[in-house]
C-alpha positions as CSV (number, residue, x, y, z in Angstrom):
1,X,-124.8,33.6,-17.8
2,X,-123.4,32.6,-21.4
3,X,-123.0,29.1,-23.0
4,X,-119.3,29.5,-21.9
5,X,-120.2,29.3,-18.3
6,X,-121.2,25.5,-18.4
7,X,-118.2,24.5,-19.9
8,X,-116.0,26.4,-17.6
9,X,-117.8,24.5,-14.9
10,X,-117.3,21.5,-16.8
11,X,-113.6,22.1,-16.7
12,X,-113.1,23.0,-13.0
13,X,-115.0,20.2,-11.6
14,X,-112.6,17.7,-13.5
15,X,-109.8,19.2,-14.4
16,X,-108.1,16.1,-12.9
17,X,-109.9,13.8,-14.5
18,X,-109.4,15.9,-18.1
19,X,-105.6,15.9,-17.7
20,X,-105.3,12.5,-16.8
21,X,-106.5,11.5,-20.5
22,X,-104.7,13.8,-22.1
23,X,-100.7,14.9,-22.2
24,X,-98.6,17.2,-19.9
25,X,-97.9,20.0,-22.6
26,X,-102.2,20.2,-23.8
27,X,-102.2,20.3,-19.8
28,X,-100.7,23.2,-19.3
29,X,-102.1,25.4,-21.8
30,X,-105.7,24.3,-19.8
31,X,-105.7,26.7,-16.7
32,X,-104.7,30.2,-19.2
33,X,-107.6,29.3,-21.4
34,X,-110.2,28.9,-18.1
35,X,-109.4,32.3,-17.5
36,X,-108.8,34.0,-20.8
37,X,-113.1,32.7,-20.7
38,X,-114.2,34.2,-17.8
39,X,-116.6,37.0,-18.3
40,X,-117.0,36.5,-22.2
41,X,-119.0,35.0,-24.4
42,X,-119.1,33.7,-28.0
43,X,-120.5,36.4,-31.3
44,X,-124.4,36.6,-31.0
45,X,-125.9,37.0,-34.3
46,X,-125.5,40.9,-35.3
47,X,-121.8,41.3,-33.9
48,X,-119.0,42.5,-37.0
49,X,-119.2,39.3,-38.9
50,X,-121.4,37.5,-37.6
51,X,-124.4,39.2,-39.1
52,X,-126.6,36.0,-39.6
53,X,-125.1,33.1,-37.1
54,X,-125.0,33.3,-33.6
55,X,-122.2,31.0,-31.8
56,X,-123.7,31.6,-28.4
57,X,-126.9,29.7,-29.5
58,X,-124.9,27.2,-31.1
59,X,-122.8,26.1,-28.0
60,X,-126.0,27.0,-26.0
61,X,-127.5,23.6,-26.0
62,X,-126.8,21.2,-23.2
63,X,-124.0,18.4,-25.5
64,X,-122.1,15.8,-23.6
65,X,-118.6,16.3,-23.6
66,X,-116.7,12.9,-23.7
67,X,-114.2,13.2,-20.5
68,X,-113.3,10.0,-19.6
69,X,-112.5,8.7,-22.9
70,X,-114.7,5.7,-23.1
71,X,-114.6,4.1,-26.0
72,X,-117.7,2.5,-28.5
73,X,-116.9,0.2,-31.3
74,X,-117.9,2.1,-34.9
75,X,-118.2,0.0,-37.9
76,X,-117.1,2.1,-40.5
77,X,-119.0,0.2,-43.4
78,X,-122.1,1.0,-42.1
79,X,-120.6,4.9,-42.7
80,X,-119.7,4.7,-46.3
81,X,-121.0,4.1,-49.2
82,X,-118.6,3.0,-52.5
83,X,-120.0,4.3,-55.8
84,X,-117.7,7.2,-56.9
85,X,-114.1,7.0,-58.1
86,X,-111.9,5.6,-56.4
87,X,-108.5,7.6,-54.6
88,X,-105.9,6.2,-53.5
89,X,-105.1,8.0,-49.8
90,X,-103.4,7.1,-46.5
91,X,-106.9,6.6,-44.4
92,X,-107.1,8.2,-41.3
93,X,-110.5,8.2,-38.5
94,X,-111.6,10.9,-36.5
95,X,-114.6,9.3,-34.4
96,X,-116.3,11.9,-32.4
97,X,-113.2,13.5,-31.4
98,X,-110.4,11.0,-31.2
99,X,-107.6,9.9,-34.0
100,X,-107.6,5.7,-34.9
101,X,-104.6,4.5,-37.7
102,X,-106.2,2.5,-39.9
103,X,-103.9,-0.8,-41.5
104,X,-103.7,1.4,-44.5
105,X,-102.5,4.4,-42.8
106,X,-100.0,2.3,-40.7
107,X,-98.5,0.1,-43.8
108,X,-98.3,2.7,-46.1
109,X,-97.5,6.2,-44.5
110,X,-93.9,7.4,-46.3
111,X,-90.6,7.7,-44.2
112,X,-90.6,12.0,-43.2
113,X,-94.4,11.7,-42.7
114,X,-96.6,11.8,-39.8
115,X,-100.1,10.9,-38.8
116,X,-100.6,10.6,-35.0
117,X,-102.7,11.6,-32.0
118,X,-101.4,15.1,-30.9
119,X,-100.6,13.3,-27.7
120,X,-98.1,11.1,-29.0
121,X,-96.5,14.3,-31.0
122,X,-96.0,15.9,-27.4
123,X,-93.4,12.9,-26.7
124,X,-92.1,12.5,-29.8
125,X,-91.7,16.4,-30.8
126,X,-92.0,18.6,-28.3
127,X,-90.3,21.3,-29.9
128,X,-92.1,21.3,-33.1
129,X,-95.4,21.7,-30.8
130,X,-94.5,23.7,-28.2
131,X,-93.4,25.8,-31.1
132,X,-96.7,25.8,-33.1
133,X,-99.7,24.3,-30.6
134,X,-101.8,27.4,-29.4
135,X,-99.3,30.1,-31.2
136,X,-101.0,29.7,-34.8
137,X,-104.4,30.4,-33.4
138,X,-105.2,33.5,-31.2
139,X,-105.2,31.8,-27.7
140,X,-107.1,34.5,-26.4
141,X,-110.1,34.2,-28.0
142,X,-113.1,32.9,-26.5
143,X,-113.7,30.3,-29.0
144,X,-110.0,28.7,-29.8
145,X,-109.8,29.3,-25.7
146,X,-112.8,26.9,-25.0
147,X,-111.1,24.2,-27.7
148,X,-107.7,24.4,-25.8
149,X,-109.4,24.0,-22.2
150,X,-111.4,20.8,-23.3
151,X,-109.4,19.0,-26.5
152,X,-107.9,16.6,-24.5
153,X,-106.8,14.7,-28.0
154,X,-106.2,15.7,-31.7
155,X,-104.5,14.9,-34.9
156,X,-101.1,15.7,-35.7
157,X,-99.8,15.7,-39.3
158,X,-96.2,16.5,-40.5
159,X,-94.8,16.4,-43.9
160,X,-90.9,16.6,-42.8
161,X,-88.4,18.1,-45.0
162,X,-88.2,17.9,-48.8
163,X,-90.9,15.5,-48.5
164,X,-93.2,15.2,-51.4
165,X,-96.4,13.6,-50.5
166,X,-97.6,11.8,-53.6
167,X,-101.5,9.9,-52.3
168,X,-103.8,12.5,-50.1
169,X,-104.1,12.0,-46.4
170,X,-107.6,11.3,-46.0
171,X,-109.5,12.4,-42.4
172,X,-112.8,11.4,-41.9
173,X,-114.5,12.8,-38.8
174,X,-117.3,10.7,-38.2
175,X,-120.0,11.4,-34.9
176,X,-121.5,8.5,-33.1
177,X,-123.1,8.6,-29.7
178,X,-126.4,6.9,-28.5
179,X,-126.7,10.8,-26.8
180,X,-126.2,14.4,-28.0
181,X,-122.2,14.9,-28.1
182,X,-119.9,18.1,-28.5
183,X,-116.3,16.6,-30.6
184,X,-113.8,19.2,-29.1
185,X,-111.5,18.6,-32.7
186,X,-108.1,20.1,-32.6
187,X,-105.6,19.4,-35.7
188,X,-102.1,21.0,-36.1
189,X,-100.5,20.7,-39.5
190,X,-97.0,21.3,-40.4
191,X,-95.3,21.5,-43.4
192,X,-91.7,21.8,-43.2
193,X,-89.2,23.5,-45.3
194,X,-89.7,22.4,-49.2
195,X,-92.6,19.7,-48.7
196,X,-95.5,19.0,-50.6
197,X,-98.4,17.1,-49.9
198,X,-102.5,17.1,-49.4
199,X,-104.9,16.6,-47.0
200,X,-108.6,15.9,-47.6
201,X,-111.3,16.0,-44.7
202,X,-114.6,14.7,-44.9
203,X,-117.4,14.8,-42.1
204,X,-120.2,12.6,-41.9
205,X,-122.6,11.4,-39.0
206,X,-123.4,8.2,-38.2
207,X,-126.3,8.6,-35.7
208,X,-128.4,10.7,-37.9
209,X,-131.7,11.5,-35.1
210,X,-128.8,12.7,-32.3
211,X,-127.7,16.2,-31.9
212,X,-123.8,17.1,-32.3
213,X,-121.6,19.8,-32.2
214,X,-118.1,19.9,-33.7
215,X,-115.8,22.3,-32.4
216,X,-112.5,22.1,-34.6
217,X,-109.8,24.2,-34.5
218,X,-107.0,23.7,-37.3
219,X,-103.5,25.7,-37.4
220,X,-101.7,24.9,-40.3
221,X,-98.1,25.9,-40.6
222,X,-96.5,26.3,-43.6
223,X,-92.8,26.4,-43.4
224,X,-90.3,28.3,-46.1
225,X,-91.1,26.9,-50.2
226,X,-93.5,24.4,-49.0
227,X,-96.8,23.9,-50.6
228,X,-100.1,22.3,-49.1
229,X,-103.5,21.8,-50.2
230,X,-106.2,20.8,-47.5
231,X,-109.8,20.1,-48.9
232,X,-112.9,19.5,-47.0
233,X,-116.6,17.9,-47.8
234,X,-119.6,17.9,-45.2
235,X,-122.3,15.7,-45.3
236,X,-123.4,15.5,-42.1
237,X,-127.2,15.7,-40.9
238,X,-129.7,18.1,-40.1
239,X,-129.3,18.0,-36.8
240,X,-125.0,18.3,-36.6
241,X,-123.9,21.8,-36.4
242,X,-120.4,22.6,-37.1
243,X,-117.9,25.4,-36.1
244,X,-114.6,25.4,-37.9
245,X,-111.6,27.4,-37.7
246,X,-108.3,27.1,-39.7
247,X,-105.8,29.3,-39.0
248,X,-102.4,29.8,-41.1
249,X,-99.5,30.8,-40.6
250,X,-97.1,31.1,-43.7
251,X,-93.6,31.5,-44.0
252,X,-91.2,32.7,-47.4
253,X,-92.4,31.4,-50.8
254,X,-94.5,29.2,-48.9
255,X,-97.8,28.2,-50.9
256,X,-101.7,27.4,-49.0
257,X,-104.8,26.0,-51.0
258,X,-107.8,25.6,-48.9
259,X,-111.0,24.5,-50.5
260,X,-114.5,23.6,-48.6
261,X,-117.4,21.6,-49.8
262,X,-120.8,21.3,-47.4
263,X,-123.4,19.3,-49.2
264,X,-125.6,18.0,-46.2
265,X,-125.5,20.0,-42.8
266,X,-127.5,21.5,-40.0
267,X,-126.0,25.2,-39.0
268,X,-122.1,25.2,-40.2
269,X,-119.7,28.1,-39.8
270,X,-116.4,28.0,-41.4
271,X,-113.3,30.3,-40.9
272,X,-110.2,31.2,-42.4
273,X,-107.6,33.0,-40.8
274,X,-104.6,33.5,-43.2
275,X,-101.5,35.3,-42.4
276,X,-99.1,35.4,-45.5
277,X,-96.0,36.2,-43.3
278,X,-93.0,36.0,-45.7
279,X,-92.3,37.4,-49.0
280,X,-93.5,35.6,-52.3
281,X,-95.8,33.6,-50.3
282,X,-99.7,32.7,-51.6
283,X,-103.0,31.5,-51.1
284,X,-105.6,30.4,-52.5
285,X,-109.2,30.2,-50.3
286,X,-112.4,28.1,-52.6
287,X,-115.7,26.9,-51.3
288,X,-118.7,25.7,-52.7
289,X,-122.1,25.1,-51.0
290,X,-125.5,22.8,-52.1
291,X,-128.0,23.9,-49.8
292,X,-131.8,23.4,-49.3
293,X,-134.4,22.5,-46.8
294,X,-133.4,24.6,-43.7
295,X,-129.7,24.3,-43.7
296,X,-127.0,27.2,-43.1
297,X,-124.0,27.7,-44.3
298,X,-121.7,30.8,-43.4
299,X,-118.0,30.7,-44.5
300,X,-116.0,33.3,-43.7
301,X,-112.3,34.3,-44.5
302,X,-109.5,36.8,-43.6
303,X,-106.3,36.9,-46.0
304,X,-103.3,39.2,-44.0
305,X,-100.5,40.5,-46.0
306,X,-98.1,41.1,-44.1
307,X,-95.2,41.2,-46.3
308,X,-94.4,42.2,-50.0
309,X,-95.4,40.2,-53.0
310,X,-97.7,38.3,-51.6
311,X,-100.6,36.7,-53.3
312,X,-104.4,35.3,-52.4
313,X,-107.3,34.3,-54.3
314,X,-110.4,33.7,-53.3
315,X,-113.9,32.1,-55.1
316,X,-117.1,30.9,-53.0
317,X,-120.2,29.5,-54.7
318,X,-123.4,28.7,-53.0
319,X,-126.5,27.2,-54.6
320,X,-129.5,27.9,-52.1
321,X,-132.9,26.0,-52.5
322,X,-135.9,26.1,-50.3
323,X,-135.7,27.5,-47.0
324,X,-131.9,27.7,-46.7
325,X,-129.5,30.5,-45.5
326,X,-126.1,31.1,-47.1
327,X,-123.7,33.5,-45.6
328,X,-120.1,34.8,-47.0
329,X,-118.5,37.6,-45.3
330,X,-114.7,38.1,-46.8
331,X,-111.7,40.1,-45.9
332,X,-108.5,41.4,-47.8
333,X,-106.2,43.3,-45.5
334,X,-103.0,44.4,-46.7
335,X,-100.6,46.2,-44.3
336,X,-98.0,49.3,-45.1
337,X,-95.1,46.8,-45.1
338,X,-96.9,44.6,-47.5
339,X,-96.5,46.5,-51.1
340,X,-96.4,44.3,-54.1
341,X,-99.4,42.3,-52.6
342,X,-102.2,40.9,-55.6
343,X,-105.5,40.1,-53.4
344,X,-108.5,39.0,-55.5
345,X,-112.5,38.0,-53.9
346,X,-115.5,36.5,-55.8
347,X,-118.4,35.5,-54.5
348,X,-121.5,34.4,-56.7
349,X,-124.9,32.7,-55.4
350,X,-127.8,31.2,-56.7
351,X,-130.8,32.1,-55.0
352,X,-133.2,29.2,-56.6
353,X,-136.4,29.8,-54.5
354,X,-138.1,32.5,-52.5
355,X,-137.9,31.4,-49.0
356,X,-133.7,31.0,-49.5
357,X,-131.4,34.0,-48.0
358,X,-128.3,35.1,-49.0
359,X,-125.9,37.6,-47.4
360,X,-122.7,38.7,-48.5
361,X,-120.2,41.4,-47.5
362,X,-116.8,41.3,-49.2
363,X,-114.0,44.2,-47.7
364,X,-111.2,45.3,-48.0
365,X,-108.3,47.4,-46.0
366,X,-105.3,48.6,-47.8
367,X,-103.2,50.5,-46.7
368,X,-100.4,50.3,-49.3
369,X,-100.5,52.2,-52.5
370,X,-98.4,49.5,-54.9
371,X,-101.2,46.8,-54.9
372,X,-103.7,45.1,-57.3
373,X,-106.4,44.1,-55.6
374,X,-110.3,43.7,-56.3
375,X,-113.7,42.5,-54.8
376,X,-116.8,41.4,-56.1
377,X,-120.3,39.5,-55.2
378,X,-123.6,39.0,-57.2
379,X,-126.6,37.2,-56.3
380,X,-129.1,35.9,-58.6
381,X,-131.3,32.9,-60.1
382,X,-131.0,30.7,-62.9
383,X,-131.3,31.7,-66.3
384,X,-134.6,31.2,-67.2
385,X,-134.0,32.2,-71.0
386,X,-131.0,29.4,-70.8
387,X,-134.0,27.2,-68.8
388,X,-136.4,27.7,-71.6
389,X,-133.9,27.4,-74.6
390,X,-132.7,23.6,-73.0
391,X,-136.6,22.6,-72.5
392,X,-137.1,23.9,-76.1
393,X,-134.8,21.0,-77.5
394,X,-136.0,18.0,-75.2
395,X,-134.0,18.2,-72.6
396,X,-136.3,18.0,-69.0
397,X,-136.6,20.7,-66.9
398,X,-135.5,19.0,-63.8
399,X,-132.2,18.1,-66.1
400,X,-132.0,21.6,-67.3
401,X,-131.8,22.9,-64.0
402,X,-129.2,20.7,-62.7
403,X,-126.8,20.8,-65.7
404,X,-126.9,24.6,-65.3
405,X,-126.2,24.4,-61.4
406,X,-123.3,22.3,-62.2
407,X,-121.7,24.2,-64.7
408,X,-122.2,27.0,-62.4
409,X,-119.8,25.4,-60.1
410,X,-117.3,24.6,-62.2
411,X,-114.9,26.6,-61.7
412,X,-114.9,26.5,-58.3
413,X,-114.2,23.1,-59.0
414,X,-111.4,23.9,-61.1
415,X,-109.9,25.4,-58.2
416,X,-109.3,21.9,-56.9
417,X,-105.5,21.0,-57.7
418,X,-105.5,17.2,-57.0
419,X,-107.2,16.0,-59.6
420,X,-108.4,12.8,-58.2
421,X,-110.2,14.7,-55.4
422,X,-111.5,16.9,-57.7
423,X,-113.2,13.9,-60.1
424,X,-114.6,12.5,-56.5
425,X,-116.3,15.9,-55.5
426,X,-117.7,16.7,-59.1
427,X,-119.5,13.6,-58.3
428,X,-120.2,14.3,-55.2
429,X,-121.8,17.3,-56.4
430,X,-124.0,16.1,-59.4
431,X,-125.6,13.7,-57.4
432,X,-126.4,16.0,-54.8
433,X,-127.8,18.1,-56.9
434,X,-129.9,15.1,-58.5
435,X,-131.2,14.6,-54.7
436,X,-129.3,11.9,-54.1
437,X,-127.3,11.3,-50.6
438,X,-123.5,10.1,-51.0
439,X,-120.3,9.6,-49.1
440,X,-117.1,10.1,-50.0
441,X,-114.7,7.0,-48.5
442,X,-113.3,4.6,-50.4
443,X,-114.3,1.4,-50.0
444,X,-111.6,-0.4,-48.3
445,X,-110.8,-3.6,-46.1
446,X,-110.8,-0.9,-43.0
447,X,-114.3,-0.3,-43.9
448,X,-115.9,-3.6,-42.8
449,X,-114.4,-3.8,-39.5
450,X,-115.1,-2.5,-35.9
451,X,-112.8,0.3,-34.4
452,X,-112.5,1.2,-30.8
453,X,-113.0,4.9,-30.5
454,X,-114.1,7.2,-27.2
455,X,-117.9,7.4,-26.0
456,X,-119.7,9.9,-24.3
C-alpha cells in the first residue's frame, strides 16, 4: 500500500461528486489518470534524483482534500503585512486551491489578457486547452497523474497575441483550514505568439499550527518570439510542505525566465522541466534559498535541447543555518539534433553551521559535438578572514555576517529582470536574513476585506 492508494479511493468513491464541481474537459482527463496510478507510487528518498526527499512520505500523511467546494471567508489583511516597496501588479488569490479576481484584477486586467479559473477557460477556449491542459506535463506520471485526477479548479493565464504586459500578475496562494488540508494547485500559462509579460507567485499560510500540502502542477507554454518571466517567494510555515512542478514547453525564438525564492518553509521540492523545442529559443532557471531551523529545500531542474541554437542558464544559491537541508540536483541534456546549443549550471551554498546538509549533483548528457556547455557546484562557509577584517573596523559581527550573506546572493538577484520584483525580494531577503518574518503583498483596498473561497 502507497500514499497513492488513499487518494485513488478518494477519487472512486466520489467521482460524482468531484466532477460535478469541476468542468467537462478536467472531467475527462480524471478516469486515464485513476489508472495511469494504479500499482505505483511516488520517488522514496534514494530513487535517481531524489537522493534526500522522499514524496511518498510527503503525501503519506492523512490531508483533507476539499471535494465539495465549500467555501470560508479569508481576510486577506490579516495575511499581509505592508512595509516593503510597493509594485504595482494585477492581484490575483489562490486560497487553498481555488482562483478569486480581486477589484484590482477585474478593473485593470488589459484587453488580450487573461486571468480566470481554468474552468471558465474550458468554455471560453476550448481549443487553446484541450491543446495544452495535460500535454505540457507528462500525464503519465504518478505525480502530475494524481494532480489531474483531483484538481477539480485552477488558474488560467493568457497573454494573447502581440500583447505586451507592462504591471506583473501577482498570485498569491494562501492556505487556510481550521484542519490539515492538501491544495491540489494546477496553473496553465500561455503565451502566444510575440507577447511579453510576468508573473510573480508568492505562498504564504495563514493558519500557521495546521498541517498543509500543496500539490501544484504548472505548464507554461511559450508560443513562437514570446518572452515570459514567472518568479516565486515562499514563506510559508513549518508545518506546510510543498511539491511544485513547472513544466515548459517552448516554441521558435521563444524566451523562459523562471526564478524561485523560499525564505520560510517546512519540506519544499521544486521542479523544472524545460523543453527548448524550437530553434533560437532560451532559458534562464535562478533560485535562491534562506534556510535554518529544520527546513528543506530541494530544487531540481532539467533543461532539454531539442533543437539547434538553443540557450539555458542556470544559478542556485542556498544559505543553510542550523539544522537545515538543502538539496540541488541539475540537468543539461542536449540531443543529436540540437547542435549550436550554449547550456551553463552553477550552484554555490553556504553551509553556516555544523548540523546544516547540503547535497548537490549537477549532470550533464550531450550528445552533440558543436556545443559550449559547462557545470559547476561548491559548498563552503563564510569567510572568516572577510568576518574578522569587517569586526576589525567596528562593524558587529552579527552585521558582518549578514552583509556578506547578502552580497553572496546578489547575483542571483541580478538574475531578476523586473526590476520592481527584484527591489521587493532584496528586501525580502535582508530582513530574512536579519531574523525578521515578512510578506510580500502590497497593501491594497482588497486587503482589508473578506473573500469567499473553498473549505475543507
Amino acid at each position: 500500500m502507497t500514499s497513492l492508494t488513499q487518494y485513488i479511493d478518494l477519487y472512486r468513491l466520489n467521482a460524482e461528486a468531484i466532477d460535478s464541481h469541476s468542468s467537462p474537459l478536467m472531467n475527462g482527463k480524471r478516469p486515464e489518470a485513476a489508472r495511469a496510478l494504479e500499482g505505483k507510487r511516488l520517488p522514496e528518498k534514494g530513487d535517481e534524483g531524489f537522493k534526500v526527499t522522499s514524496i511518498e512520505k510527503m503525501f503519506e500523511p492523512d490531508y483533507g482534500v476539499n471535494i465539495l467546494r465549500m467555501n470560508i471567508p479569508t481576510e486577506i489583511g490579516r495575511t499581509f503585512r505592508c512595509d516593503i516597496p510597493n509594485v504595482s501588479t494585477l492581484l490575483g488569490v489562490v486560497v487553498n486551491d481555488s482562483f478569486v479576481a480581486t477589484s484590482t484584477l477585474r478593473q485593470n486586467l488589459p484587453s488580450g489578457v487573461d486571468v480566470m479559473p481554468l474552468s471558465k477557460a474550458c468554455e471560453l477556449y476550448p481549443d487553446i486547452i484541450g491543446k495544452y491542459y495535460n500535454n505540457i506535463a507528462p500525464a503519465n506520471e504518478p505525480s502530475v497523474a494524481l494532480n489531474t485526477m483531483l484538481a477539480q479548479e485552477g488558474l488560467f493565464i493568457r497573454l494573447g497575441r502581440g500583447v505586451h504586459l507592462e504591471s506583473p500578475i501577482q498570485i498569491v496562494n494562501i492556505f487556510n483550514s481550521p484542519s490539515p488540508l492538501m491544495g491540489v494547485r494546477r496553473v496553465l500559462v500561455v503565451a502566444e505568439q510575440d507577447s511579453k509579460g510576468s508573473i510573480f507567485f508568492c505562498d504564504h499560510t495563514q493558519t500557521s499550527d495546521v498541517r498543509f500540502l500543496a500539490s501544484e502542477i504548472i505548464e507554461v507554454a511559450g508560443e513562437r518570439g514570446s518572452e515570459l518571466d514567472i518568479y516565486s517567494i515562499e514563506e510559508t510555515t513549518a508545518l506546510t510542505s510543498r511539491y511544485s512542478r513547472l513544466f515548459t514547453r517552448q516554441d521558435e525564438g521563444s524566451t523562459v525566465r523562471v526564478g524561485s525564492t523560499t525564505l520560510r518553509c517546512g519540506i519544499t521540492r521544486n521542479e523544472y522541466d524545460i523543453k527548448l523545442e524550437g530553434e533560437h529559443s532560451s532559458a534562464y532557471l535562478s533560485g535562491m534559498a534562506v534556510a535554518d531551523g529544520h527546513m528543506h529545500v530541494d530544487n531540481r531542474s532539467n533543461v532539454n535541447h531539442l533543437a539547434p541554437h538553443c540557450n539555458s542558464d542556470q544559478l542556485f544559491k542556498y544559505l543553510l543555518d542550523d539544522n537545515a537541508q538543502g538539496a540541488f540536483e541539475g540537468g543539461i541534456y542536449v540531443d543529436p539534433a540540437a547542435p549550436f546549443t550554449a547550456g551553463y549550471q552553477n550552484n554555490r551554498n553556504i553551509i553556516a553551521s555544523e548540523g546544516a546538509r547540503m547535497h548537490t549533483e549537477p549532470q550533464l548528457l550531450i550528445y552533440n559535438d558543436e556545443v559550449k556547455c559547462s557545470h559547476g557546484t561548491a559548498t563552503g562557509q563564510l569567510d572568516a578572514n572577510a568576518l574578522f577584517y569587517m569586526q576589525a573596523r567596528g562593524i558587529p559581527y552579527n552585521t558582518a555576517r549578514k552583509m556578506l550573506m547578502l552580497a553572496f546572493m546578489t547575483d542571483a538577484l541580478d538574475t531578476i529582470k523586473v526590476e520592481g520584483i527584484k527591489s521587493r525580494l532584496s528586501m525580502l531577503v535582508e530582513k530574512r536574513l536579519g531574523g525578521e518574518q515578512m510578506l510580500c503583498a502590497d497593501c491594497q483596498a482588497d486587503c482589508h476585506t473578506n473573500i469567499t473561497t473553498p473549505r475543507e
